[in-house]
N, C-alpha and C positions, 0 to 999 in steps of 0.2 A: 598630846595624844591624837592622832591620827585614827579618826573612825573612817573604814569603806563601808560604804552603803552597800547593799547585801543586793547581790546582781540578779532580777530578776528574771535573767535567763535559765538562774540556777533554776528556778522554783519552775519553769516552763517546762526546762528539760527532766525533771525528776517527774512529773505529773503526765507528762509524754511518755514516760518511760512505765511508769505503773498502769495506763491505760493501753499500753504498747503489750504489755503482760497480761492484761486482765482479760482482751480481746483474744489474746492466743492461749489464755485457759476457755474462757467463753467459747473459741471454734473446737477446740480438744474435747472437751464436754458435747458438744452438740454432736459432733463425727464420733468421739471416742463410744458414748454410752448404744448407740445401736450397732455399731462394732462390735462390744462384749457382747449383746444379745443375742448377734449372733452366732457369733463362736460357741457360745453355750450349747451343750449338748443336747436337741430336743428331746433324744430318747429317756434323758433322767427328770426329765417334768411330768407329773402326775396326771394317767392318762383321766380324760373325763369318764363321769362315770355312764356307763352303756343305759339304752332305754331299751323298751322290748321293741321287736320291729317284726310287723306281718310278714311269715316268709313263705307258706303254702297253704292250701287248703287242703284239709282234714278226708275228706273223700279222694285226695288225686294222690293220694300214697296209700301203695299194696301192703300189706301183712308181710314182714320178713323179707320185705324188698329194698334195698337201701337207695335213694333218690339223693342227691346232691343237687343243691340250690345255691343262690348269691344274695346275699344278705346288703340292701343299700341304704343308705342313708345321705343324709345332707353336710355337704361339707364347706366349712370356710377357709377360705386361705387368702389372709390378708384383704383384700379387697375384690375378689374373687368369689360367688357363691358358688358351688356345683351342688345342686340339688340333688340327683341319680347317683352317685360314687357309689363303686363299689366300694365295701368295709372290708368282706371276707367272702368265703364260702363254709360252706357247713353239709354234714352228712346228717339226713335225718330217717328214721327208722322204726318204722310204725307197728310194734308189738304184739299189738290186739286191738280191739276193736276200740278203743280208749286212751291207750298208753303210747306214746313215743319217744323214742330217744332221740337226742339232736349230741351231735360232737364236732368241733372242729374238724375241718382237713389238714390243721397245721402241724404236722410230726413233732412229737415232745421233742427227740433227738435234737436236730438240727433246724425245724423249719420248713421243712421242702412240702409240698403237698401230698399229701396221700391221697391213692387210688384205690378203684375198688377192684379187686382181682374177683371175675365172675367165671360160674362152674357154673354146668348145669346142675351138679348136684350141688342142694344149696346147704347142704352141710363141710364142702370144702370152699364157698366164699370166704376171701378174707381180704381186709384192708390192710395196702402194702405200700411203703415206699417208694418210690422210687429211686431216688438219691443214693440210701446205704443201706436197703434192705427189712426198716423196720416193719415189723408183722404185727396184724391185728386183727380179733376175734371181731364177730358182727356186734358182741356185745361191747365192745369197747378197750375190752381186756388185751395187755398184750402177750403174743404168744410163747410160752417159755421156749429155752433153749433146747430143753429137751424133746419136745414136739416135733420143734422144728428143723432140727439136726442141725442146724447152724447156728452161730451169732447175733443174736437181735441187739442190736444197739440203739434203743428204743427203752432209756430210764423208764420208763412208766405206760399207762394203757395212754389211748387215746382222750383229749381233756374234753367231758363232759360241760353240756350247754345248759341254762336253764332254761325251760319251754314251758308256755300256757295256753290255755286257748284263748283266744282276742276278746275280750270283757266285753267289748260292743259286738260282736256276732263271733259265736263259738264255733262256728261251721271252719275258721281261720285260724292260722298256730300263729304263736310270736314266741322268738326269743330272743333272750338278753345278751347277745355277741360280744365276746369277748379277748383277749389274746394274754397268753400264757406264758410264762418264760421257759425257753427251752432247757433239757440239759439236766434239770432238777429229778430224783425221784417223787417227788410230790407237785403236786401241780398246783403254783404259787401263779396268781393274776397278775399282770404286768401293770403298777400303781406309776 
């Protein structure tokens, strides 16, 4: 019987061969996983949830006068702070002497911003589209088709903000800014 001794090369080369693989799973893995991440869609990540943020003071808005403001906050990005970003804008509307409504500028429809169409007479003020025409009452409401002899394409009124006055000085409004998903008759928050 004739034994060979068992060639040491073999066992070099098969040990080279599986570290040869492990190294090219080991760079696949380090390249591959921040690759998915970002492909990943950010708009289906669950947006944070909003804080209230001071956005004017309570004596510099008129009774039945609509004011548009820009809502900031602090943003990160990656290794990036921006302190000041803008978030959005918002129309706010001060009722009576106590009460204010705040709404997005952002059109249920599509998104585009909304303007404020001004009259003198301030019972033909209305919040209007741009983009495709959607109409809105100063209360929020939007305006039926029959009003307005056309086409509103505009699922729903304008999406209402939650507002407070500022806990540390009430003389301040905050509110909780938020963004909506367009298209919906009801106005669902974008999670």
């Amino acid at each position: 019987m004739n034994h060979c001794p068992e060639d040491p090369k073999v066992e070099r080369r098969s040990f080279l061969k599986w570290a040869t693989h492990g190294l090219g799973a080991l760079f696949g893995a380090v390249l591959g996983i921040p690759a998915i991440a970002y492909l990943i869609d950010a708009r289906n990540r669950p947006a944070p949830t909003g804080d209230f943020k001071t956005v004017a003071r309570l004596s510099e808005l008129e009774i039945g006068v609509p004011k548009q403001v820009v809502v900031h906050d602090i943003r990160h990005d990656a290794w990036t702070l921006h302190p000041n970003d803008v978030v959005g804008r918002i129309w706010l509307i001060r009722r009576d002497r106590d009460r204010v409504d705040a709404y997005t500028t952002i059109c249920p429809h599509l998104g585009c911003s909304i303007n404020l169409q001004d009259s003198k007479d301030p019972k033909d003020r209305l919040f209007v589209c741009p983009c495709h025409g959607g109409t809105f009452q100063l209360s929020g409401e939007r305006v039926s088709e029959q009003k307005l002899g056309r086409r509103n394409p505009a699922p729903r009124g304008m999406d209402k903000l939650e507002i407070r006055p500022d806990p540390a000085n009430p003389e301040y409004l905050q509110v909780r800014y938020q963004n909506f998903i367009q298209g919906k008759e009801t106005a669902e928050p974008k999670t």
